[in-house]
Steps between C-alpha positions, in 0.01 A plus 500: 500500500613424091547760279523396157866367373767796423490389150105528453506871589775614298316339205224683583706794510584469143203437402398818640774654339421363166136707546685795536665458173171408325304832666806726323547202156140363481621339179674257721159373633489202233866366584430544858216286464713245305741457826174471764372224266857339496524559885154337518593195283836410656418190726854428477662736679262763685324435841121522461505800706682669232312379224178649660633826551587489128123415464393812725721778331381351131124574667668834571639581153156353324304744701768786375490372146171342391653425159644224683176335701493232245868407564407537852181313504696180318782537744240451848314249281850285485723563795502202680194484796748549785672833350139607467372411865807647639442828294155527608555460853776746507360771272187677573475678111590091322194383354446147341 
């Protein structure tokens, strides 16, 4: 059986991490947000997989912070269709 790559799950890892900080700094929600939209937007250099777990933990820190739903709401409306599939089919809580 595949696992997911070495690399995916210790980017998830700090990820979760970065939650941590933000449940003891909630300040930090808004920059936080800034890097899972950059995460999202990076074509270049990220693996779709990644970019859709970006997508998933921004759902996450929306739903924690609804001062940022509209930041959240334009991010799903642009990140690119196969970020959002991906995030949809591996997140039970992502809504389009």
């Amino acid at each position: 059986p595949h696992g997911p790559p070495k690399s995916l799950l210790q980017f998830a890892t700090q990820i979760a991490d970065r939650f941590d900080d933000i449940e003891k700094n909630p300040d930090q929600a808004e920059t936080f947000m800034t890097e899972l939209e950059e995460c999202i937007r990076d074509s270049g250099n990220r693996l779709t997989s990644a970019r859709a777990l970006c997508l998933t933990n921004a759902e996450d820190l929306g739903a924690m912070f609804p001062q940022l739903t509209e930041r959240l709401n334009q991010l799903k409306a642009s990140a690119p269709q196969e970020v959002r599939d991906l995030a949809r089919a591996t997140s039970m809580g992502y809504e389009e």
